[in-house]
C-alpha positions in Angstrom: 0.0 0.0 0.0 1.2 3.7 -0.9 2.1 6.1 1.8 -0.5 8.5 -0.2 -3.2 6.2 0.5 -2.0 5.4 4.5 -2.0 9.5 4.7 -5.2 10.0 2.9 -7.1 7.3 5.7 -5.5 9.3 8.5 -6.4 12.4 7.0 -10.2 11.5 6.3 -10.7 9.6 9.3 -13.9 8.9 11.7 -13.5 11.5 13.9 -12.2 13.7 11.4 -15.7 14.7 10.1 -16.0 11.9 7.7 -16.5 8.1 7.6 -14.0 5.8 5.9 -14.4 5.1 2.2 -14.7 1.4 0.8 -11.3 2.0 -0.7 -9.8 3.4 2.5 -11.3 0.8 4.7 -9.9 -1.8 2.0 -6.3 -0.4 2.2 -6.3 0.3 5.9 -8.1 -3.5 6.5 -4.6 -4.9 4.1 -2.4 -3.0 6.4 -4.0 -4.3 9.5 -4.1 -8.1 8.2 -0.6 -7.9 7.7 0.1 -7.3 11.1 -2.4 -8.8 12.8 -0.1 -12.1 13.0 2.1 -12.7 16.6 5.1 -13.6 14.1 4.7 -10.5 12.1 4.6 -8.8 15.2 7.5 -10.2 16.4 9.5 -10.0 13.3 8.2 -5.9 13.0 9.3 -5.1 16.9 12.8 -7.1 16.0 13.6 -4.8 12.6 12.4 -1.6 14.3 14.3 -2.3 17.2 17.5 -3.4 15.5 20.5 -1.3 15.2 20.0 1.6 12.4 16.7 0.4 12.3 17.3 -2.3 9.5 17.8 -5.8 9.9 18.9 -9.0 7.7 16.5 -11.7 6.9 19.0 -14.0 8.1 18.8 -13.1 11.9 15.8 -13.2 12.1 14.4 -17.1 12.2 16.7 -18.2 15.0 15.3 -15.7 17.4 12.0 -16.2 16.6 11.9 -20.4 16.5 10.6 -20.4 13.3 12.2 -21.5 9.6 13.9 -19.3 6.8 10.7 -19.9 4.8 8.1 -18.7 7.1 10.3 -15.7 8.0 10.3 -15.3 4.0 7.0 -15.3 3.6 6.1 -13.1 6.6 8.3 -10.4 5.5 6.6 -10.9 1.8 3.3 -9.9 3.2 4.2 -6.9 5.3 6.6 -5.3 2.5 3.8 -6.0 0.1 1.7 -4.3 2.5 3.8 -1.4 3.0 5.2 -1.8 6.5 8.5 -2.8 5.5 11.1 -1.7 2.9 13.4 -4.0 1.5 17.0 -4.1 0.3 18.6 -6.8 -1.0 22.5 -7.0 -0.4 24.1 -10.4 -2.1 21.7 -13.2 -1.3 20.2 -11.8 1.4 18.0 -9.2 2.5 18.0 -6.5 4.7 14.4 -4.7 5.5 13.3 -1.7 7.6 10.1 -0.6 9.0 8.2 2.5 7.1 8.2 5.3 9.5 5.0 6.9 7.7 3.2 4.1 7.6 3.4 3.1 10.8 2.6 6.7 11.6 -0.1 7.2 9.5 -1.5 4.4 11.0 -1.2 5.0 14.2 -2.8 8.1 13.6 -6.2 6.3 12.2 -6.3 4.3 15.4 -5.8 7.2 17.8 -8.8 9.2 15.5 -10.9 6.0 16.6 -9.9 6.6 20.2 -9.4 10.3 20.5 -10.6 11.8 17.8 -10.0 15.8 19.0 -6.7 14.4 20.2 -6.1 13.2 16.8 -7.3 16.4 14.8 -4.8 18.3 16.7 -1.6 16.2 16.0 -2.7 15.7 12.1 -3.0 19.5 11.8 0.4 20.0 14.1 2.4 17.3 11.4 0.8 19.5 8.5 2.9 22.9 9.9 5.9 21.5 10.9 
């Protein structure tokens, strides 16, 4: 998913004024699958947590109990999501989390909490 559409949800957000579009919902719902996963979880804490921020594929399945494969395809679904970037180096990869995804998002789930709350910061991020 595009950081356009991740900004546009946040921007048009319940709360906000206005209801969710099928689209938006769609997008948003795609972002929120991909995480929604205690091994994507896991792997998504690890990268962001990770020196510089960016981690190698191949550190991640000892950690985590789990096989190359099933780290592969985890990854796969959150960089086709969005969440993560990926760069491959050699054989291997090295992926990071999207800062303004995860921000954009995190925006549209404080709207549905705090939606004057979440007015405010949007507008602040819009100045600065």
């Amino acid at each position: 998913m595009a950081t356009s559409t991740v900004e546009q949800i946040a921007c048009c957000a319940p709360g906000g004024g206005r209801v969710l579009s099928v689209a938006q919902a769609d997008d948003l719902g795609r972002v929120l699958k991909a995480i929604a996963d205690p091994t994507r979880l896991r792997l998504l804490s690890m990268i962001a947590a990770a020196d510089g921020g960016e981690l190698c594929a191949c550190d991640m399945p000892e950690p985590l109990g789990v096989k190359q494969p099933t780290v592969s395809h985890h990854l796969k679904v959150m960089t086709e999501a969005g969440i993560l970037s990926r760069e491959k180096r050699g054989v291997w990869a090295h992926y990071r989390v999207v800062p303004d995804v995860v921000a954009s998002l995190t925006a549209v789930l404080m709207s549905i909490a705090d939606p004057e709350a979440a007015i405010a910061d949007h507008a602040a991020r819009r100045v600065s």
